[in-house]
N, C-alpha and C positions, 0 to 999 in steps of 0.2 A: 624906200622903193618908189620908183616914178611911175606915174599911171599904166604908161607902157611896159614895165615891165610887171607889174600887177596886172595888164591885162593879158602877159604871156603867161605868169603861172594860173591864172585861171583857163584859160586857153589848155597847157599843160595837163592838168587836173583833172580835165574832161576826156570821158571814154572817147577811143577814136572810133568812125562810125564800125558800125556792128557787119562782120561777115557771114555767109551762112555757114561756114565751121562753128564759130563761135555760136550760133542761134543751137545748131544741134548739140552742144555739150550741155545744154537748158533743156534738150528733146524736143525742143523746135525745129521742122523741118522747111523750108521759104527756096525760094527759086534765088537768084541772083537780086532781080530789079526788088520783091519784096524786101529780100534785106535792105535794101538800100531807104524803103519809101517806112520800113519799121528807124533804121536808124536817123531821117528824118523826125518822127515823133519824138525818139527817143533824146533829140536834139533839141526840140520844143521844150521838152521836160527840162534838160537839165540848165536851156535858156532862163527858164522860169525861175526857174530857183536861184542861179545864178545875179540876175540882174534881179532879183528880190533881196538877195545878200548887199549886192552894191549899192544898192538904196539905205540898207541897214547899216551897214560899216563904213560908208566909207563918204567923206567929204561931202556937200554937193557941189562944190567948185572942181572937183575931177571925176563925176559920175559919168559924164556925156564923154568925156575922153575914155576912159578906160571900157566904156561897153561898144563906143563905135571902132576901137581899135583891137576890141575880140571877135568882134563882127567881121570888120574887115580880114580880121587872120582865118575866122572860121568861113570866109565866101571865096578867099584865096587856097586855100589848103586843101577845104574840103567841098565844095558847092563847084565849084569849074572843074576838077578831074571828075568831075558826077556822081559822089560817091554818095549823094544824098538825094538823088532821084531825078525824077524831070521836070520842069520848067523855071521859070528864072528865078534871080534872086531876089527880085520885086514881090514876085508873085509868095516866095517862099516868106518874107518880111511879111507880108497884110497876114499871110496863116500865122507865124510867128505872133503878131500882134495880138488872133484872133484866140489862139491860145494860152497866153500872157491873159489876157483877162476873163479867159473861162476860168484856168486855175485861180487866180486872182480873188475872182468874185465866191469859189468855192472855197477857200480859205478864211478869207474874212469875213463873208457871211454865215457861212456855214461850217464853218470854223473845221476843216477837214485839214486831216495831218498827213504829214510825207506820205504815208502808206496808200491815206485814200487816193491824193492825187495818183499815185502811182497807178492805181488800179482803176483812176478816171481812164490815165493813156493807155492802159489795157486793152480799157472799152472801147477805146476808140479805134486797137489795134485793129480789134477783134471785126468791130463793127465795119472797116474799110476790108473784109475781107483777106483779108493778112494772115489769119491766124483763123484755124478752127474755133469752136470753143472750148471742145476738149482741152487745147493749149493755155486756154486763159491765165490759171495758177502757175503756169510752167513759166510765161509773158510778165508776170506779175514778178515773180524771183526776180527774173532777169534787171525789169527797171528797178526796180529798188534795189540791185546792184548797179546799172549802168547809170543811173540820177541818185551821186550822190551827196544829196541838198545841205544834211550838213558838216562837209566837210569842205563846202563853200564858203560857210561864213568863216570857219574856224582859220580857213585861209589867211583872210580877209581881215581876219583880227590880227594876225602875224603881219598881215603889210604894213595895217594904220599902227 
């Protein structure tokens, strides 16, 4: 398989962002722009795991291709018809970034597993006023269905 096209079934693989139908069959109830700024995180998330897998599995002579050309597909696809919230794609990469090493740093220091991360971006659902806190466990189901970290790598095993 060619980078690109490893970088389309991980592309592939990835929930597409989150509607508020979809939020209410979890009994999350969000406006339109909420869904969008939750499926936002929810992208952080499964960025994270994602480009954590590619570092894991896969060359480093085609790591920088295959995550800028999932980039590219996810700022084409989904970042310009807005379906991930407001402001640009610069802006949304420095969070991107900013995220990739809080989970980062909570993993390998603190050696926290898919769940917790999970219920890190809960907190952070929760905390951006998104989401009640009544919601939180409701929040929590839902990312550890919508970030599913590993079935990233297992991808990723089948490319290499």
């Amino acid at each position: 398989m060619t980078p690109a096209q490893a970088a389309s079934a991980l592309f592939n693989a990835m929930p597409q962002p989150i509607a508020p139908p979809q939020l209410e069959e979890y009994g999350v109830t969000v406006s339109e722009s909420e869904a969008h700024a939750i499926s936002r995180e929810i992208l952080s998330l499964n960025l994270y795991w994602i480009l954590a897998a590619i570092d894991a599995h896969i060359p480093a002579k085609y790591r920088e291709t295959i995550s800028s050309t999932l980039l590219e597909t996810i700022q084409a696809t989904w970042w310009q018809p807005g379906r991930l919230g407001a402001g640009s794609w610069k802006e949304y990469r420095n969070e991107l970034d900013t995220r990739r090493a809080e989970y980062g740093r909570l993993v390998d220091q603190e050696g926290m597993s898919h769940i917790a991360i999970s219920a890190e971006a809960a907190s952070r659902i929760e905390d951006l006023g998104l989401v009640p806190p009544e919601d939180r466990q409701k929040l929590l189901v839902l990312l550890i269905d919508y970030a599913p970290a590993a079935e990233y790598g297992r991808l990723l095993d089948e490319v290499g």
